[in-house]
C-alpha positions, 0 to 999 in steps of 0.5 A: 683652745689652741689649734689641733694637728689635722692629722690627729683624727680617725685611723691616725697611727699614735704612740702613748707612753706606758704610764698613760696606758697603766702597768697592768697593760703596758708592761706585759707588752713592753716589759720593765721600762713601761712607764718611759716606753712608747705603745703602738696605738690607733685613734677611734674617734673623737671623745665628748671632752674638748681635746680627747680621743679614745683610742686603741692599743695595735697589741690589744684592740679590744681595749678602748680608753680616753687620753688628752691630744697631749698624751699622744705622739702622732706617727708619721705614715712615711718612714726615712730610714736613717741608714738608706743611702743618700739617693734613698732619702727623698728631699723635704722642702723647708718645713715653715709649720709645725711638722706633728703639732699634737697638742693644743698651744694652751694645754699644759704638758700632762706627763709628770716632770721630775722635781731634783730632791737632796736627801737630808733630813728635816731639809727645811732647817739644814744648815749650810755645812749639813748640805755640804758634808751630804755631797761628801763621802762622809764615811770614806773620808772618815775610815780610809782617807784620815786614817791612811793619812794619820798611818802615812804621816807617823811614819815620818813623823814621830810628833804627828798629831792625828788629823781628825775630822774636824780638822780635816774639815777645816783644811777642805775649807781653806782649799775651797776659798782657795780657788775663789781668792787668787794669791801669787804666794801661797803665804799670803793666805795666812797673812795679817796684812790686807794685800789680797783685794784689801782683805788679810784672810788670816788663816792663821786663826783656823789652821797654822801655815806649816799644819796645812803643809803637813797635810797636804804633804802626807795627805792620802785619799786611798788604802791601795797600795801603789799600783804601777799599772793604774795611773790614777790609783792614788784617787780612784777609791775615793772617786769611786766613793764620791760618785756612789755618794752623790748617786745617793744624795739626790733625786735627779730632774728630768734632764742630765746634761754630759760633757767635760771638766778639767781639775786644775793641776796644782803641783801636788802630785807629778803630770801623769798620762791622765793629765792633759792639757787644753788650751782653751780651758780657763785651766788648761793644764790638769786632770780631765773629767767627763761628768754629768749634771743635773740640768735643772739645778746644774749640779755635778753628780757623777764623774769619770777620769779620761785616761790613756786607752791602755787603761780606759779599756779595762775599767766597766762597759768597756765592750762599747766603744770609748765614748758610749762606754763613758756615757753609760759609766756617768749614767749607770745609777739612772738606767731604765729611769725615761730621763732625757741627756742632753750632750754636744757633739762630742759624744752625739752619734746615732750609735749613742742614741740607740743604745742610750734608749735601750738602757732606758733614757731619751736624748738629745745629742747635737752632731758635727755635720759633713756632708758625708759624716757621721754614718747613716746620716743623710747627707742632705739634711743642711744641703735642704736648709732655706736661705732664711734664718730659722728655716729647718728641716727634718728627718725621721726613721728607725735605726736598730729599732728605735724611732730616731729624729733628725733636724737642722735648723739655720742659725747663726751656725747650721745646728744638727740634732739627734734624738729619740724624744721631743717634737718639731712643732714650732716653740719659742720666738727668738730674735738673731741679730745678723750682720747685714740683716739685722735683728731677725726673729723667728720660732724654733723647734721644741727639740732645739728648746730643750736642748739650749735650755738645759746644755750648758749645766756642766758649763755653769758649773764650771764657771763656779770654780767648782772643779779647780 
């Protein structure tokens, strides 16, 4: 049996989440999210079982019952408020053991984890196209997109054929290989002769160049008319769509991952004030997106423009502020479902934090730290770290009454986290190497775990090609 936390013993102050409790207890006492919410609790004694305590609920201390040292969260006895002024917050010296180890290093982790599960029927014998019409708005494209096209397209033209679905197929298809197989002249896809990478592809055989033109010519994703005062007007019904149906299409993990993609500009259409430009990016200039993955199979499944404020302000939940309102827009069809966000420093905030818990989801947010910034952080927290990589430090409190962890550790750059949920205990061993020190090996906290296991899905994604 692993080592038990000597603070896990008679009188200890313990949390256990709702689901442990069962609903008939915890949601008189916690309300509708009482599976993912934590319960007060105090530990009574040692049970007859290895490893478990009966305890008591602080609400309810009649009630007695058994639960594993993996089932509870130890509740430090001191209480740092995050929002003291720096002179408040005492210094910590540098935290060389697990700070609440709970439970045992051989026990596996009771609390369920969700499993990703697409929606197709008989999935077993799915055949790729299946899967990928699924991720599509099947129904969208079907009444508004083809016929608004074939309406805009005979307009002009008196011989159009009518685009039909199978077509219209056809026509994402070569898009889709587009983006993969890079030619200088658009006219070297329908080639016959082998110039690119010593293939010819011949799209000849599935659509004719001048075909695909027309398409993409009178191509309309929407039956709005044109909206002087929406930019994104042209795309914003189908995108609405899209993200309905991917809501749909999947059981997501335990863990979504928030951060940016950028949709390749291609000519199409003139550089409005959604487009921006991003050096860096592989393609820097196009249609920025905020989006959101499942973290476990680093698959996109909700996407929000960046727009101009003028217009960001009047679409949903723009009463918080732009970035918490576009973390709550991405996240909107997962309220109150206890999953964890994973996201960098450009959306971490305690503010986010916070409000992310009270619309039922844990996080995880790295933070840009100076020494004065962000607000009701202390300053202190990188100022505490030892010289010797892998030293850390933490913090815990309340901030508008939700349980807040604050930790730093050394690294090859000072890494500031933030979260409502996981653990400091000591986890996985790795090994640095640092110049003039060499190969340096040391173990990290469980929250810094978690969060470089799951922060790079929308990157991955990315890498794919996915949002060219």
């Amino acid at each position: 049996m692993g080592r038990i936390s000597p603070n896990i013993k008679e009188d200890a102050k313990v949390t256990v989440l709702g689901s442990v409790v069962g609903e008939g207890i915890a949601r008189p006492l916690v309300g509708d999210m009482w599976k993912t919410k934590r319960i007060s609790a105090t530990v009574l004694r040692v049970a007859p079982d290895i490893n478990r305590w009966v305890i008591s609920l602080d609400a309810n201390p009649e009630i007695e019952f058994e639960v594993s040292a993996g089932r509870m969260k130890y509740v430090s006895v001191t209480n740092n408020n995050l929002n003291n002024e720096n002179n408040n917050v005492p210094e910590e010296p540098i935290i060389s053991e697990p700070e609440t180890s709970i439970s045992s290093d051989s026990e596996q982790d009771e609390e369920e984890t969700c499993v990703p599960i697409v929606h197709i029927s008989d999935i077993e014998h799915a055949s790729p196209r299946q899967f990928f019409e699924r991720f599509l708005p099947v129904e969208y494209i079907m009444s508004t997109v083809i016929s608004s096209t074939n309406e805009h397209a005979r307009a002009s033209e008196r011989l159009w054929k009518d685009l039909t679905w199978m077509e219209f197929m056809r026509f994402i298809g070569i898009l889709t290989i587009m983006t993969y197989v890079q030619c200088s002249d658009i006219c070297d896809y329908w080639s016959t002769v082998p110039d690119t990478g010593g293939v010819a592809l011949e799209f000849g055989q599935y659509m004719s160049h001048r075909r695909f033109r027309d398409i993409v010519k009178y191509l309309k994703l929407t039956d709005v008319p044109t909206d002087d005062d929406d930019p994104f007007h042209f795309a914003r019904k189908f995108h609405n769509a899209f993200n309905e149906n991917l809501a749909k299409a999947i059981t997501l993990g335990s863990f979504l991952c928030i951060d940016e993609s950028m949709c390749q500009w291609m000519g199409k259409i003139d550089k409005g004030p959604f487009q921006r430009k991003i050096p860096r990016k592989s393609h820097p200039i196009g249609c920025e997106f905020k989006t959101v993955a499942d973290a476990q199979v680093n698959l996109l499944v909700q996407l929000d423009p960046c727009e101009p404020p003028e217009y960001a302000n009047k679409k949903k939940l723009s009463e918080y502020s732009a970035t918490i309102a576009t973390m709550l827009r991405l996240t909107e069809p997962w309220f109150n479902s206890g999953r964890t966000i994973i996201a960098d420093s450009w959306f971490g905030s305690v503010n986010a934090c916070t409000t992310l818990y009270k619309h039922g989801f844990y996080s995880i947010l790295q933070l840009k730290k100076h020494r004065y910034w962000p607000k009701n952080i202390p300053h202190d927290i990188t100022d505490a770290l030892g010289s010797a990589y892998g030293s850390f430090v933490s913090r815990t409190g309340k901030f508008d009454n939700v349980d807040l962890t604050l930790c730093s550790i050394r690294d090859h750059k000072n890494i500031v986290l933030l979260a409502n949920c996981s653990t400091t205990n000591l986890k996985t061993e790795i090994t640095r190497y640092i110049k003039g020190h060499g190969n340096v090996k040391f173990r990290r906290p469980a929250i810094f775990d978690e969060y470089n296991e799951y922060r790079l899905a929308i990157d991955i994604f990315n890498s794919h090609g996915a949002c060219r």
